[in-house]
Structure formats: C-alpha cells, structure tokens
C-alpha positions, -999 to 999 in steps of 0.1 A, spaced: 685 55 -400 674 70 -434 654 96 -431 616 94 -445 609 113 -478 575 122 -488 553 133 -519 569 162 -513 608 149 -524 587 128 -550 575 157 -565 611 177 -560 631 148 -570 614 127 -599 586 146 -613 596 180 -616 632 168 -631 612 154 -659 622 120 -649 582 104 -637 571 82 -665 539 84 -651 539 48 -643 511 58 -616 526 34 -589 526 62 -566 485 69 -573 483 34 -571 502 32 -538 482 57 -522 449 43 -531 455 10 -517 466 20 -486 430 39 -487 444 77 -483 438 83 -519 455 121 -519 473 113 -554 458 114 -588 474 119 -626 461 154 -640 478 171 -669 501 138 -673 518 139 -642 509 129 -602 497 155 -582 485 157 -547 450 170 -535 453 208 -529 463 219 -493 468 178 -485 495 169 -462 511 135 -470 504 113 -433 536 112 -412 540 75 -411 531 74 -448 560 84 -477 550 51 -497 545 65 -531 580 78 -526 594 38 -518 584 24 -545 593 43 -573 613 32 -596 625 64 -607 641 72 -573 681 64 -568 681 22 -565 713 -1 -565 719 -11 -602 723 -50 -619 753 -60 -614 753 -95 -632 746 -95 -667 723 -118 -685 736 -152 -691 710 -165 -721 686 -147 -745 660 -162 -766 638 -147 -795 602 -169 -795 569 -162 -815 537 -172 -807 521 -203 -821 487 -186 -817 472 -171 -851 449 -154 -836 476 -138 -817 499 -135 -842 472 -113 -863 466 -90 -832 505 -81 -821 531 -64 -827 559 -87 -828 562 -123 -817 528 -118 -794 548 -135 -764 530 -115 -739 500 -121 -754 501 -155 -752 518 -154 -716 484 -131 -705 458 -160 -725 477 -190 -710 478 -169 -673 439 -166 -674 432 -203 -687 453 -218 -663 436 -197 -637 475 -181 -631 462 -150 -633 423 -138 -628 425 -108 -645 455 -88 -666 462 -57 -658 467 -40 -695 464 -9 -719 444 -8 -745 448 21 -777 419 47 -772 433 66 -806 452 101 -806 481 87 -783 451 82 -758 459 53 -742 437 37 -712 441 12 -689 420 -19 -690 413 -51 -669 412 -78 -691 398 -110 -679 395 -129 -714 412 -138 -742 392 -111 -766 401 -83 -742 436 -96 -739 437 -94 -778 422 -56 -773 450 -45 -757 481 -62 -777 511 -47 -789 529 -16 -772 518 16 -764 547 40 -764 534 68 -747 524 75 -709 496 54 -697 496 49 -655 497 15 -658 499 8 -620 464 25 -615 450 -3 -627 460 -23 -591 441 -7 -570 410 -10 -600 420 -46 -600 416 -55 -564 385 -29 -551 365 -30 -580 372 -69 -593 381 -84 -563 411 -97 -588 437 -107 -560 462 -123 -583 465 -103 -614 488 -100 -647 506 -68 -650 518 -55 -685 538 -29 -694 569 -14 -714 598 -13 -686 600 24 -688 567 28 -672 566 -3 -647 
C-alpha cells in the first residue's frame, strides 16, 4: 500500500519546486471537505500557522495535477478549428469564442447553473467569478495568462450558490 502524503509533501514536492500553478484545487479541496486550513497568500497555498493536516486527510495532495500521474499514451485521432456564430461573442473573445458559446449554451440549456470563470480585474489582477448569465459569461471571455486559483471558485459555487452542477473554465496549465 502507498503510503499517504500530506500538505506537507505538497508543499516539499510541487510548491516549493516552483512547479504549483496555483490552480487552488488544493484550497478548494480542503474547503469542501469543511477543514478549510489552506488559503492562497503571496500567490502560492499555504496552510494555517501551527495547523496539522488531519491523519485520514492528504486530499489536497490527490488531486493535484502537478503531482507524478501516468502520462497519455494514445494520441489524438481528429482536430477541428470552429468559431462561434455568436456576434456578440465574437466581439467579446479572443479567438473563435468556442468556450464562450459552450458556457451560454450550458446555462440556457440548464447544463450548467452557473460557470465557474475569471474575469480581468486590470494589472494582471485576475479574479474568479461565478457567472450565471450570458453578460457575465461575456465578462469573463478570453484568456487570462497569469495565476488565478480557478478551483476556489468550487467550493464558492456549491456553499454560497447552491450551484450543484457548474461549468469550469480555465487554461490547462492551471486546471
């Protein structure tokens, strides 16, 4: 059996190494699960001072992405390039507005009750946002290339929207 790593390794392993991209699926983790010991100061996870993670715990440490996981193996067997057909969309992204359009038709079609999104704040300030229309949606289009702990917004989502099914966007180097 493997053994259980903690906070602790987190912290040894990912953030320290320079390799956390502050996804905040580890905050996020620990919220949910209503211990709440991990927050993002100075742009990186930390845990409350003199805070011992719970025995059975070490979640925050599972679900990283940032932690060694099996690789792809099979490669990709079609690629398409699409563009929204949405105007409105088209004059608020940054490309083809896909996602955009993915997060309006989610919440029209009642897919989705909520997106879970960033929107620009200004000065590389980004901030996460629950979006649960098609003007907030348009807010928060287009990427946001610096650190934004995206997966804080789950726990924001489900405790303080009751948002049970919820969109989740995001560049892959933060999810």
């Amino acid at each position: 059996m493997e053994e259980k790593k903690y906070f602790s390794d987190l912290n040894r392993e990912v953030i320290e190494t320079g390799k956390c991209t502050l996804c905040g699926g580890c905050v996020a983790t620990c919220k949910l699960l209503d211990v709440g010991y991990l927050s993002v100061s100075d742009e990186r996870p930390v845990i409350e001072e003199g805070v011992r993670c719970p025995a059975d715990c070490g979640y925050c440490y599972s679900q990283c992405p940032r932690v060694g996981k099996p690789t792809l193996t099979e490669g990709l067997e079609e690629i398409y390039e699409v563009v929204s057909k949405d105007d409105e969309i088209l004059n608020a992204c940054q490309d083809g507005g896909v996602v955009t359009s993915l997060l309006v038709y989610a919440l029209s079609d009642a897919v989705a009750e909520g997106c879970i999104t960033v929107v620009d704040k200004g000065d590389w300030r980004p901030e996460v946002q629950i979006a649960m229309d098609k003007p907030s949606v348009l807010k928060s289009a287009g990427s946001k290339y610096t650190p934004a702990a995206t997966l804080t917004g789950v726990p924001d989502a489900i405790m303080n929207y009751g948002l049970w099914s919820s969109a989740l966007v995001g560049t892959p180097c933060q999810m």
